[in-house]
C-alpha positions, -999 to 999 in steps of 0.1 A, spaced: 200 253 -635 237 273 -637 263 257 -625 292 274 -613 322 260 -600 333 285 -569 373 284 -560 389 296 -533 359 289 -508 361 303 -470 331 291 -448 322 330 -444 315 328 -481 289 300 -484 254 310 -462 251 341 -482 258 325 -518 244 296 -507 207 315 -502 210 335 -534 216 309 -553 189 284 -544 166 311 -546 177 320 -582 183 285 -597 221 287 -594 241 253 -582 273 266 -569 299 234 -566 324 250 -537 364 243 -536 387 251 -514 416 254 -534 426 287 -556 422 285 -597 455 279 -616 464 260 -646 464 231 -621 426 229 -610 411 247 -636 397 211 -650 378 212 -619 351 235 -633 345 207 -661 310 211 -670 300 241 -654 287 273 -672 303 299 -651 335 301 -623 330 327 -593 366 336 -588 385 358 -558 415 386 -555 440 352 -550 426 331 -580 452 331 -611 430 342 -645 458 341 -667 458 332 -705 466 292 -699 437 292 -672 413 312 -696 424 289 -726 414 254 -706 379 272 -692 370 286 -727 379 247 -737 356 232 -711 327 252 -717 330 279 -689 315 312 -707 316 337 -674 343 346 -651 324 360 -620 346 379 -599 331 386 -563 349 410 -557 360 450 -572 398 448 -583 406 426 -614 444 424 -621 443 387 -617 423 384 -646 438 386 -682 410 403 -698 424 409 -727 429 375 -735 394 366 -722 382 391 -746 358 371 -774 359 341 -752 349 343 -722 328 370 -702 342 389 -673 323 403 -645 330 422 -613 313 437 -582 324 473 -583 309 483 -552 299 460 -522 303 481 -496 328 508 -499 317 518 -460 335 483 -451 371 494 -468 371 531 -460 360 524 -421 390 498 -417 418 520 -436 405 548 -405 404 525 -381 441 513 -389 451 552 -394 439 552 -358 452 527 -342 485 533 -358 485 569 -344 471 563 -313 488 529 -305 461 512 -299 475 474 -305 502 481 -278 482 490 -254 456 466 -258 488 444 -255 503 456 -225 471 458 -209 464 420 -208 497 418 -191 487 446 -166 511 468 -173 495 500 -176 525 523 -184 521 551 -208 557 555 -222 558 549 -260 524 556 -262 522 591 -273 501 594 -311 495 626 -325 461 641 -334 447 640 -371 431 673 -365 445 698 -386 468 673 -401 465 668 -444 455 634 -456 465 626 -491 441 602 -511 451 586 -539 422 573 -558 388 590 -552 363 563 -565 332 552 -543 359 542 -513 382 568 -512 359 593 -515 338 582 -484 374 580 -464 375 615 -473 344 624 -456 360 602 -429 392 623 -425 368 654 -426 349 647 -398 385 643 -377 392 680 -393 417 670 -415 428 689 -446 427 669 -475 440 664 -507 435 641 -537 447 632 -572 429 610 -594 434 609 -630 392 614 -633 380 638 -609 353 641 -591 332 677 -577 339 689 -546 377 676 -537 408 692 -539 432 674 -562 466 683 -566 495 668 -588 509 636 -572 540 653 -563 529 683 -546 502 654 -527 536 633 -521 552 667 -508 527 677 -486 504 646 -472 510 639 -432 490 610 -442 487 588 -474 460 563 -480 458 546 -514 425 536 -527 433 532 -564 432 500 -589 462 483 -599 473 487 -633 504 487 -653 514 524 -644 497 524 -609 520 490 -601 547 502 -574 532 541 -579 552 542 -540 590 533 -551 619 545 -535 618 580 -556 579 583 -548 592 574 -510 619 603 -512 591 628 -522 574 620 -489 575 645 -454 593 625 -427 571 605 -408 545 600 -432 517 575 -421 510 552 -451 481 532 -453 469 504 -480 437 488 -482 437 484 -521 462 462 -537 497 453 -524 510 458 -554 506 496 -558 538 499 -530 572 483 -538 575 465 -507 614 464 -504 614 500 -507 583 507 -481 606 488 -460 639 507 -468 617 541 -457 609 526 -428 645 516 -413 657 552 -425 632 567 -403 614 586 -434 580 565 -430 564 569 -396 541 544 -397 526 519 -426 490 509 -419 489 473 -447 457 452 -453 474 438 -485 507 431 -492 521 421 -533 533 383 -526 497 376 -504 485 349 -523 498 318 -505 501 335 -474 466 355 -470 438 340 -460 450 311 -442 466 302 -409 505 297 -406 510 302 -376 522 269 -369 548 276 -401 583 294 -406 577 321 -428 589 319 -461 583 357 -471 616 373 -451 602 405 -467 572 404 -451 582 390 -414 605 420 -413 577 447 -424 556 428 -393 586 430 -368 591 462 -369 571 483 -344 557 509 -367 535 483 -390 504 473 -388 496 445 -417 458 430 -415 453 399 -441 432 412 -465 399 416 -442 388 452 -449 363 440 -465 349 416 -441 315 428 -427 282 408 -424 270 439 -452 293 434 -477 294 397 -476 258 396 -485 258 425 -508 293 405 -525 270 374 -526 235 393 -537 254 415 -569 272 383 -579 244 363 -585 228 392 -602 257 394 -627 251 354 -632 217 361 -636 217 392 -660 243 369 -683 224 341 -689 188 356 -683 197 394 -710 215 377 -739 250 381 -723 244 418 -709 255 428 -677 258 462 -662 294 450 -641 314 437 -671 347 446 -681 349 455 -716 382 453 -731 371 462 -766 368 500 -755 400 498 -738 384 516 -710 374 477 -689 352 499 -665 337 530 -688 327 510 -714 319 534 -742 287 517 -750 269 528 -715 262 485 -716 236 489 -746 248 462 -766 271 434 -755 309 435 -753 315 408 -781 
């Protein structure tokens, strides 16, 4: 039996990991709370953690896991900036899902882009109160309008078949290309995008890629939408665009200082984050909490590849097909096509 200690549990995780696991022999122990330095003694005699986009997999956290025995970091999810894999490199194994259902992500960053344009959320609002008045309600069509996309893996490139069935023109850049899409420089896609949507990973030189300079670049009234990591826009700056009219709309799922805010309920607390209640006052934002991902399909397709990485661990003599491989310094392209082990 594998044990694996599972932080940062929501009850939508649990039927689906709770199935694939007593069908493969896998004992997941559920907590509620994140990983930190804090509860990381919680996963005490357990082979493997399952870890999410919130959980903190820093060097002190990977030091007291290596020390307790852990030898896999499961990640059930694609991005893995919270996870010093460096440091874990020679210690401990890190795994990811890179692909649970791109469909999910892409379909909620068009239906944001939607109901941004279309203002959707205030009439649904205004409706409930029976006002049926149209003023303020005027969107603009996509039609003939040029999407920028910033990131053209699995999920941005399926929003791009998106944006081309509205008719829009699109542009990408990517720093590895795929066949069939237009890239263009960043600048010239900063220059000339009606719409932005960000579908990229965050790393060191992607982290605030939107800044006030990037911002400046930008047509005014640019729609921006993120549905990747909060990090790739320097908030403060998003916000600054905003009140000087440059940004038409921002369309957020994620937000940089999420993590002990997303996921759970406050509404019955004073925010904390002044940054963030100001982004949600104003009229042209919409911020969902982290849910693009959230679909019956790619919870069980998160739950189904994760126990597969588990599995292929301990069952292939530490081979999986999903690690991240620092030694080649390319984490996701290992060099080694996964035909011998990382370390």
């Amino acid at each position: 039996m594998i044990r694996v200690a599972f932080y940062d549990t929501k009850a939508y995780d649990k039927p689906s990991f709770e199935y694939y696991g007593e069908n493969n022999a896998i004992q997941f122990h559920f907590l509620e709370t994140k990983l930190n330095e804090d509860t990381a003694a919680l996963a005490e005699g357990c082979d493997a953690v399952c870890v999410f986009v919130n959980d903190c997999v820093n060097a002190a956290v990977i030091d007291k896991l290596y020390n307790s025995g852990v030898r896999l970091i499961a990640l059930r999810c694609a991005g893995y900036n919270n996870v010093d894999v460096r440091v874990a490199f020679g210690k401990i194994h890190v795994v990811h899902v890179p692909a649970y259902s791109p469909y999910a992500v892409a379909e909620h960053a068009a239906a944001l882009l939607l109901t941004s344009v279309r203002r959707i959320h205030k009439a649904y609002n205004r409706t409930r109160e029976f006002n049926f008045s149209l003023s303020g309600l005027t969107g603009f069509d996509l039609h003939g309008k040029t999407v920028g996309v910033i990131g053209t893996g699995k999920i941005g490139r399926i929003f791009i078949d998106i944006c081309h069935g509205f008719g829009m023109r699109v542009i990408a850049y990517d720093l590895y290309p795929a066949d069939g899409i237009d890239y263009v420089p960043l600048e010239t896609l900063l220059a000339e995008s009606d719409v932005i949507s960000l579908h990229c990973p965050l790393t060191d030189t992607t982290k605030h890629m939107i800044d006030n300079a990037a911002i400046e670049k930008m047509k005014k009234g640019v729609v921006i939408i993120n549905t990747s990591r909060g990090a790739l826009i320097d908030a403060e700056a998003l916000l600054d665009g905003i009140k000087s009219r440059k940004i038409g709309a921002a369309c957020l799922d994620v937000y940089e200082e999420e993590a002990d805010i997303f996921f759970e309920d406050r509404s019955g607390h004073i925010m904390d984050d002044e940054l963030l209640s100001r982004l949600i006052s104003m009229p042209n934002v919409i911020v969902t909490s982290h849910q693009a991902f959230l679909t019956e399909d790619a919870l069980n397709n998160i739950a189904e590849t994760t126990v597969n990485n588990i599995l292929s661990y301990y069952n292939n003599d530490g081979m999986c097909e999903n690690e991240l491989c620092y030694r080649c310094g390319n984490i996701e392209r290992c060099k080694n096509d996964r035909k011998q082990r990382c370390f």
